[in-house]
ROVO-677299 format. One record per atom (N, C-alpha, C, O): x, z, y. Coordinates in steps of 0.001 Angstrom, whole numbers, plus 500000, padded with zeros to 6 digits. Each point is the difference from the previous one (the first is absolute). Layout:
N
XZY ...
//
This chain:
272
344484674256900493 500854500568498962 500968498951499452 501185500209499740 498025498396500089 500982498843499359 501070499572501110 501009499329499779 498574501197501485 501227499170501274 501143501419499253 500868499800499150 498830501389501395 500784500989499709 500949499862498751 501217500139500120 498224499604498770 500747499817498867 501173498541500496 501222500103500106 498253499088500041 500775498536500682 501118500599501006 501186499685499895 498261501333501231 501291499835500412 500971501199499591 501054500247500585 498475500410498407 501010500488499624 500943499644498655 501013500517499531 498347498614500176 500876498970498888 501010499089501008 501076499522499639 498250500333501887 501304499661500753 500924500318500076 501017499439499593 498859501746501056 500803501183500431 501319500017498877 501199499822500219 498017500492498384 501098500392499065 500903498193499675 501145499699499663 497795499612500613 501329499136499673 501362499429501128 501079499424499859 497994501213501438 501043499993500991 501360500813499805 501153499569499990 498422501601499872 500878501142499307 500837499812498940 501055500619499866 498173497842498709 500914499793499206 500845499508500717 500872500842500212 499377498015500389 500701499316500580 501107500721500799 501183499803499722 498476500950501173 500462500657500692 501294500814498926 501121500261500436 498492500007498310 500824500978499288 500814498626499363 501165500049500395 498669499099499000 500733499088499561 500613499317501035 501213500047499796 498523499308501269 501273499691500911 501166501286500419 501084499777500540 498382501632499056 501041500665500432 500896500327498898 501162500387500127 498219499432498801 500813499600498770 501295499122500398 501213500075500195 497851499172499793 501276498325500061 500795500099500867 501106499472499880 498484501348501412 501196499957501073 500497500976499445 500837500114500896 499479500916498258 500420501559499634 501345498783499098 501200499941500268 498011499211498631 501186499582499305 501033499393500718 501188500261500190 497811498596500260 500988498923500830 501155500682500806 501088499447500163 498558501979500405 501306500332500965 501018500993498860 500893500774500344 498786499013498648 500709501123498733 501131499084499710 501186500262500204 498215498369499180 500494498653499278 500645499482501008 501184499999499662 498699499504501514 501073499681501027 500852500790500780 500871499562500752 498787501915499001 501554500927500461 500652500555498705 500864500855500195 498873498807498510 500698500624498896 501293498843499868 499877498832499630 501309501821500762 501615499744499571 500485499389498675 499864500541498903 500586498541501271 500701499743498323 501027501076499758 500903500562500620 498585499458498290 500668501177498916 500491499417498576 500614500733499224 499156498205500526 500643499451498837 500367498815500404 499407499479500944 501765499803498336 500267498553500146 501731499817500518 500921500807499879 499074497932500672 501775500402500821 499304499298501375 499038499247500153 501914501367500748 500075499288501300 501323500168500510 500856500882500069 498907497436500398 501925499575500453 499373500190501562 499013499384500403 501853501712500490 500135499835500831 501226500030500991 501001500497499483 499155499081501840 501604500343500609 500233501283500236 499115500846500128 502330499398499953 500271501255500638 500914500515498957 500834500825500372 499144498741498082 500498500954499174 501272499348499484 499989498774499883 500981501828499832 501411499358499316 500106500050498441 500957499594499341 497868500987500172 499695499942498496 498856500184499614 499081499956500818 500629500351497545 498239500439499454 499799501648500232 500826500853499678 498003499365500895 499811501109500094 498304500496499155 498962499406500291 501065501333499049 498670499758499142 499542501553500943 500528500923500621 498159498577498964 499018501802500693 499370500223498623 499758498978499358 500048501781500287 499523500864498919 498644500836500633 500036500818500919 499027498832498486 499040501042500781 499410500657498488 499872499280499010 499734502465500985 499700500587498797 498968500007500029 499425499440500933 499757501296497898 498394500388499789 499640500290501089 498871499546500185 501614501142500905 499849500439501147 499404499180501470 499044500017500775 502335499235498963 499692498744500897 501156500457501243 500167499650501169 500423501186498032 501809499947501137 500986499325499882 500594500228498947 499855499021501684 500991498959499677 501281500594499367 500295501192499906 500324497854499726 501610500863499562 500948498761500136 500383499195499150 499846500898502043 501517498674500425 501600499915499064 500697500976499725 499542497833499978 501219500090499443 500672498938500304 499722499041499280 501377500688501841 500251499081500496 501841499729499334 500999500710500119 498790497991499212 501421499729499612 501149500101501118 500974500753499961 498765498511500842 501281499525501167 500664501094501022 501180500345500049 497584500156500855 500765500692501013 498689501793500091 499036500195499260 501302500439501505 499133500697500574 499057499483501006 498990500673500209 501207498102500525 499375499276501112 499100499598499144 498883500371500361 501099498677498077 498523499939499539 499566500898499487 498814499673499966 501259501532499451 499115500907499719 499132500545501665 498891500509499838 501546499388501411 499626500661500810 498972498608500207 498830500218500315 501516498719499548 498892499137500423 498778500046499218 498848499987500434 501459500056498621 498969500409498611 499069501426500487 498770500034499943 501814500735500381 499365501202500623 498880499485501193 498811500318499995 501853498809501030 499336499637501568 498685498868499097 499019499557500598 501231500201498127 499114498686499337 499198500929499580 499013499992500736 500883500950498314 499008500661499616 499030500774500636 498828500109499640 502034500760501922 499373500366500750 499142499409500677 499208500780500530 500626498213499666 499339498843500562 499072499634499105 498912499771500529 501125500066498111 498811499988498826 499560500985500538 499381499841501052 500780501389498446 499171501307500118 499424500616501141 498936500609499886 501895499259501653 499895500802500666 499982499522501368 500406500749500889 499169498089499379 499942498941500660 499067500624501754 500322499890501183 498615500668498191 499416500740500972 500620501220500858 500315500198501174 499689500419497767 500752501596500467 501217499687500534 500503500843500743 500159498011499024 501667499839500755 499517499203501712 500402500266501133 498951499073498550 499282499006501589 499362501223500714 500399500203501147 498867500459498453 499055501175500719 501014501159500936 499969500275501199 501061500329497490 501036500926500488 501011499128500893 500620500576500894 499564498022498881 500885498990501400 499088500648501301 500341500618501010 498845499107498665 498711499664501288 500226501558500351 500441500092501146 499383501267498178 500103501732500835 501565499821500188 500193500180501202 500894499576498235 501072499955500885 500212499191501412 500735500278500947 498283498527498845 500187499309501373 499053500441501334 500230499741501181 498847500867498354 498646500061501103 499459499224500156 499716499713501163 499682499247497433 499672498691499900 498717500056499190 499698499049499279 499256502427500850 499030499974498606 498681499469501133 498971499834499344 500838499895502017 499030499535500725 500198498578500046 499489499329500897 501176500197498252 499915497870500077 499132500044498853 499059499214500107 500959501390498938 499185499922498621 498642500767500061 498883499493499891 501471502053500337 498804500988499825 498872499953501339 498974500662499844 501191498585501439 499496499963501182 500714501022500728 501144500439499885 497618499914501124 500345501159501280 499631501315499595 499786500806500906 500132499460498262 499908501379499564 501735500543499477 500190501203499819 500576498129500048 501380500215499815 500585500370500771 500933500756499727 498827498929501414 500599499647501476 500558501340500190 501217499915500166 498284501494499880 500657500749500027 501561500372499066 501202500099500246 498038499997498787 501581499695498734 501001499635500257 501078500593500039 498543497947500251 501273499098500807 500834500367500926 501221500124499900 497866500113501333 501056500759501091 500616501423499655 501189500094500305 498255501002499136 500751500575499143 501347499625498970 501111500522500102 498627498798499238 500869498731499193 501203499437500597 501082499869499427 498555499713502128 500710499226500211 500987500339501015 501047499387500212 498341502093500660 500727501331500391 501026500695499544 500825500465500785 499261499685498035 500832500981498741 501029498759500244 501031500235500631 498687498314498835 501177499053499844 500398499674498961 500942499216500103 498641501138498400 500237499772499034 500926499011499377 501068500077499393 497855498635501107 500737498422499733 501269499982501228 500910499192499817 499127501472501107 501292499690501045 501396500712499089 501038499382499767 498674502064499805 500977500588499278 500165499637498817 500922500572499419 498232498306499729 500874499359498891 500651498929500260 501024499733499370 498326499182501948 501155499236500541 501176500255500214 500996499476499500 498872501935501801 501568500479499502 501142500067498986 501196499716500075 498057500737498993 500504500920498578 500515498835499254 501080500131499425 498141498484500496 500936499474498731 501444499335500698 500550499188499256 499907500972501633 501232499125500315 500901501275499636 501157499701499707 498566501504500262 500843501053499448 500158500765498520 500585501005499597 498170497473499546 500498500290498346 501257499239499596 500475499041500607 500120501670497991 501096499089500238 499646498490499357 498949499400500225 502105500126498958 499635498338499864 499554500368498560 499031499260499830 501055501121499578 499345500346498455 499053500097500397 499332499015499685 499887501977501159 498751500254500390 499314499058500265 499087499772499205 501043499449501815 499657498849500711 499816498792498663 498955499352500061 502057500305498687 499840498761499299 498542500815499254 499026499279499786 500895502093499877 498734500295499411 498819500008500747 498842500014499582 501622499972501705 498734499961500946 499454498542499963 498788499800500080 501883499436499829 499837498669500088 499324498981499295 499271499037500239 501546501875498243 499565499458498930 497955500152499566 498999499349499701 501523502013500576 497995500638499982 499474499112501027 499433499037499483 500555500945501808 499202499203500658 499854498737499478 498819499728499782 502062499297499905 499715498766498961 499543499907499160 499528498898499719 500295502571499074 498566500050498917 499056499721500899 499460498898500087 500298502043500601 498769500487500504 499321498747500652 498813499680499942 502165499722500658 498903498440501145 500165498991498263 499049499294499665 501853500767499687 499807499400498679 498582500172499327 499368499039499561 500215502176500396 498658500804499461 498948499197500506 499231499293499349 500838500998502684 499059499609500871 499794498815499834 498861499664500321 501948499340499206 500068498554500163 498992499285498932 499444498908500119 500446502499498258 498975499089499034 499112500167500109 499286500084499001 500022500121502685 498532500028500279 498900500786499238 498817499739500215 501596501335498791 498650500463499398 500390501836500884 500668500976499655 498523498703501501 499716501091501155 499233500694499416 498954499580499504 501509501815500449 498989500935500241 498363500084500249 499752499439501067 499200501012498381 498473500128500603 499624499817501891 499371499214500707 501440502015499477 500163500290501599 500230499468500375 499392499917501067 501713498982498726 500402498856500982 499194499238500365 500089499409501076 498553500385497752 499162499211500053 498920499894500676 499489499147500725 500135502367498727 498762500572500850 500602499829501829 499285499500500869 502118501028499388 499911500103501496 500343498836500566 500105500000501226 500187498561497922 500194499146500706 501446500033500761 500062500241501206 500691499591498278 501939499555500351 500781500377498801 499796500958499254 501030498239500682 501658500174499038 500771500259500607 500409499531501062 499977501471498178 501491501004500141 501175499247500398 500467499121499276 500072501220501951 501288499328500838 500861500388499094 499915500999499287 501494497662500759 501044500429498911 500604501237500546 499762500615501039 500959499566498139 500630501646499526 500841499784500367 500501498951499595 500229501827501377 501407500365500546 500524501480499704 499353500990499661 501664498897500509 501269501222499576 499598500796500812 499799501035499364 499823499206502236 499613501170500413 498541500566499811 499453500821500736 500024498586498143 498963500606499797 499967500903498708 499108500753499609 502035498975499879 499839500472498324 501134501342500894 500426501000499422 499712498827501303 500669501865500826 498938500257500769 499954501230499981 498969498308500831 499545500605500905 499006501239499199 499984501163500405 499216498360498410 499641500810499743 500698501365499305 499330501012499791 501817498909499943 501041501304499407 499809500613501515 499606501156499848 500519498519501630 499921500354501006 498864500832500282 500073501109500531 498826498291499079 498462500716500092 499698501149499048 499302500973500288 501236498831498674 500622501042498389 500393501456500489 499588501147499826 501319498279500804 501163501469500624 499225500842501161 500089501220500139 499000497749500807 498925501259500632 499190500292499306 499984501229499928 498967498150499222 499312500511499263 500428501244498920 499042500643499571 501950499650500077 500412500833498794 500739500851501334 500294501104499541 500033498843501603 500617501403500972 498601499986501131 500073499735501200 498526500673497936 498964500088500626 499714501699500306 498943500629500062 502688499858500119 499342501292501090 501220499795501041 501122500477499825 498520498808501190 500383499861500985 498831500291500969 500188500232501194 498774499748498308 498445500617500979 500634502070499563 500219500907500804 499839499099498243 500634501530499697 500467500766500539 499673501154500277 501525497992500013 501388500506500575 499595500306501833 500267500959500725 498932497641499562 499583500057501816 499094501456499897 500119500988500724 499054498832498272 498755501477500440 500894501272499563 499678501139500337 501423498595498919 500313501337500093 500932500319500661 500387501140499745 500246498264501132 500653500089501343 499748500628500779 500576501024500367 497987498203500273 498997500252500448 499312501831499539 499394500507500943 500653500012498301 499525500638499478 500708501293500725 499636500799500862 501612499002498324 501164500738500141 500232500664501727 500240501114500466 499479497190500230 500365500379501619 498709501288500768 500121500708501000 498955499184498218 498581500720500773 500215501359499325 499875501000500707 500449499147497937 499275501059499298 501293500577498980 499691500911499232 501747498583500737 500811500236499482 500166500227498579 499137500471499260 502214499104500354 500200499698498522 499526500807499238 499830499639498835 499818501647501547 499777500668498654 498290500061499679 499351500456499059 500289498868502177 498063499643499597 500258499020499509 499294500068498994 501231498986500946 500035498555498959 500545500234498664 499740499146499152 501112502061500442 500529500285499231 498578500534499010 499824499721498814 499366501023501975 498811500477499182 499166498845499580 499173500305499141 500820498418501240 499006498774499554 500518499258499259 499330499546499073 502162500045501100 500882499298499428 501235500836499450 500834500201500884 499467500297497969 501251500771500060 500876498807499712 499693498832499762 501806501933500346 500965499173499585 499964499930499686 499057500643499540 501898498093499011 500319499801498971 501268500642499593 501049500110500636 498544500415497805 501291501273500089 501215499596498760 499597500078498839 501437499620501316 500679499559499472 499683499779498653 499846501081499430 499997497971499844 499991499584498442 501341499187499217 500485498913500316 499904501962498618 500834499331499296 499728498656499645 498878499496499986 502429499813499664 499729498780499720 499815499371498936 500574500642499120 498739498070500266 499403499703498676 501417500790499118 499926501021499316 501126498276500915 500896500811498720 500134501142499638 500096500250498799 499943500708502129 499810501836499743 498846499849499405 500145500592498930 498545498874501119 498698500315499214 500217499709498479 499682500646499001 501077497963501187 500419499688498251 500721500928499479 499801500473498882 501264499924502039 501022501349498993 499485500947499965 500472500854499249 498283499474501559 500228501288499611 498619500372498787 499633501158499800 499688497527499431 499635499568498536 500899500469498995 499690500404498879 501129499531501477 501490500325499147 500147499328498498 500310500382498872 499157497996501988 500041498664499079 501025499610500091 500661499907501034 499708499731497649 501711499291499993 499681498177498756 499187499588499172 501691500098501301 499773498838498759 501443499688499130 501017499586500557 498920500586498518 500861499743498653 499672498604499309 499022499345499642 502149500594500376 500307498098499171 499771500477498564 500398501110499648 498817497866499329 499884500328498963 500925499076499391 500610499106500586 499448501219498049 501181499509499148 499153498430500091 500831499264499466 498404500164500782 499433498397499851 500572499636501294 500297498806499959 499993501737501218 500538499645500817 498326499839501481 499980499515501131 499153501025498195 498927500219500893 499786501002501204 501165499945500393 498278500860500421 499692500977500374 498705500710500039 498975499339500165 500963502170499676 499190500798499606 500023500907500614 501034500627499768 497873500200501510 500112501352500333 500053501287499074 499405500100498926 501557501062501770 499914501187498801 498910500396500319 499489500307498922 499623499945502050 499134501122499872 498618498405500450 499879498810500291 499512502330499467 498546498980500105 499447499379501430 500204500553501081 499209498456498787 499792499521501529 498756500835500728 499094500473499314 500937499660502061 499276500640501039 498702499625499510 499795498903499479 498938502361500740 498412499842500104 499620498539500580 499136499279499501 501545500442501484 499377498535500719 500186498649499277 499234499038500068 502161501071499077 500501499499498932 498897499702499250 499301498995499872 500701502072499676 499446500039498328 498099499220499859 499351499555499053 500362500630502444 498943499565500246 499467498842500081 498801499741499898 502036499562500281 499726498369500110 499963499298499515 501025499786499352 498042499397500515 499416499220499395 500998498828499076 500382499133500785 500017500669498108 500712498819499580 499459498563500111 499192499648499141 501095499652501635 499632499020500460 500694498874498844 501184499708499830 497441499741499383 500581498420499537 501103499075500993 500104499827501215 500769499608497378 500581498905500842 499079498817500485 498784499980499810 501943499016500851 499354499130500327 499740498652498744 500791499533499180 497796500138501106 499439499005499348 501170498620500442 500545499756501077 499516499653497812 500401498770499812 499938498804501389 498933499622500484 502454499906500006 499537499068501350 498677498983499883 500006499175499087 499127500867501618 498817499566499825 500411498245500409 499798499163499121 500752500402502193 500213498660500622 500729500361500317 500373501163499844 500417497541501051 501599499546500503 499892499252500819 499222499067499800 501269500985501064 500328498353501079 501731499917499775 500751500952500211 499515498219499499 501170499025500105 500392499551501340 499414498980500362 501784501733500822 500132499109500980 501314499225499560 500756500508499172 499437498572501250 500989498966499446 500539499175501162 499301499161500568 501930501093499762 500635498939501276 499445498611500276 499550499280499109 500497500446501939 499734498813500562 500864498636499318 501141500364500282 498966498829499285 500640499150499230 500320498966501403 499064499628500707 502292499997499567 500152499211500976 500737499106499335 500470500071498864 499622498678502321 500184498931499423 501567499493501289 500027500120501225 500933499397497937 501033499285501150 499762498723500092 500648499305500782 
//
């Protein structure tokens, strides 16, 4: 009875242990992938101060003195705080690149992935944005390896063992590329009902699928509310008739709480 009791005073203190090292590794990977969010950082790339504002929330709010090129870098910088994973992961399904990280269970994906062409048709695509496009494309990719560069990686990076390759311009399109099939996901639709059509003719597909039958457009729905808006003598505006059931329903949402932290980015100071 006394061994029994002994080893189960083992047991549980194995188990403590066991729960407190997973503690410590739970923090340790919290505390070394959490982003500065307060303070300044001088880094290159920018032609003036650009401050980030982040709210109660924890959404940034960019305000860049100089150009549009640093607010967009400021954007590629924050994304890289926040989103560091999900932007490397979605590189990796535009490229057919999720079997270097996840193993051989990907392997299908990939060649799927890498069939379609995704990353080939955003190579294409950026030599045919114009040059505005391109200085914002540019600019974001330089947050973003800016981001990658202050080393506080993501959990995942950690757990799977590699850091995120710098960020290039055809990657911040390839996934808008992967976007546009994903959101025109009845193209399986369109083949079966082709298909459908050729065996058993349109008007049996018509019974499973009907058409879509002409619908007015958002503005006929507003007029025909037979809402108008009148300028008031303060110089404000006010609907005459009362707002729609869906209107009236919703919830009034508080403003936002007070900016909680700030990061300060601040130009590179050079020297002649």
């Amino acid at each position: 009875m006394r061994r029994l009791v002994r080893v189960g005073r083992g047991v549980l203190w194995v188990l403590l242990l066991v729960l407190l090292l997973a503690l410590g590794a739970v923090v340790w990977l919290k505390e070394t992938s959490r982003p500065q969010v307060s303070g300044t950082l001088t880094l290159p790339g920018l032609a003036g101060p650009v401050s980030v504002t982040r709210d109660a929330w924890g959404v940034p709010h960019i305000r860049a003195q100089a150009s549009d090129e640093d607010a967009m870098f400021a954007l590629g910088f924050v994304h890289a705080q926040d989103r560091a994973w999900q932007m490397d992961f979605q590189r990796r399904v535009a490229q057919g690149r999720l079997a270097e990280v996840l193993g051989e269970a990907a392997l299908p994906q990939d060649r799927f992935l890498r069939t379609w062409g995704f990353y080939r048709a955003a190579q294409s695509a950026l030599p045919a944005l114009s040059e505005q496009a391109r200085r914002m494309v540019r600019a974001y990719t330089a947050g973003v390896n800016a981001g990658f560069a202050q080393g506080r990686l993501a959990p995942e990076f950690r757990i799977l063992g590699y850091t995120p390759e710098p960020w290039t311009d055809v990657d911040s399109i390839a996934w808008s590329k992967l976007m546009a099939y994903d959101l025109g996901g009845n193209a399986d639709d369109e083949i079966l009902g082709t298909q459908v059509v050729r065996r058993l003719g349109e008007a049996k597909l018509n019974e499973v699928l009907p058409p879509i039958r002409h619908r007015p457009p958002p503005s006929s729905a507003v007029k025909n509310w037979g809402c108008r808006l009148r300028r008031r003598t303060t110089g404000g505006w006010r609907p005459s008739c009362p707002p729609p059931p869906c209107a009236r329903s919703r919830p009034s949402w508080r403003r936002p709480a007070p900016w909680a932290w700030s990061v300060f980015l601040a130009r590179e100071a050079t020297t002649g």
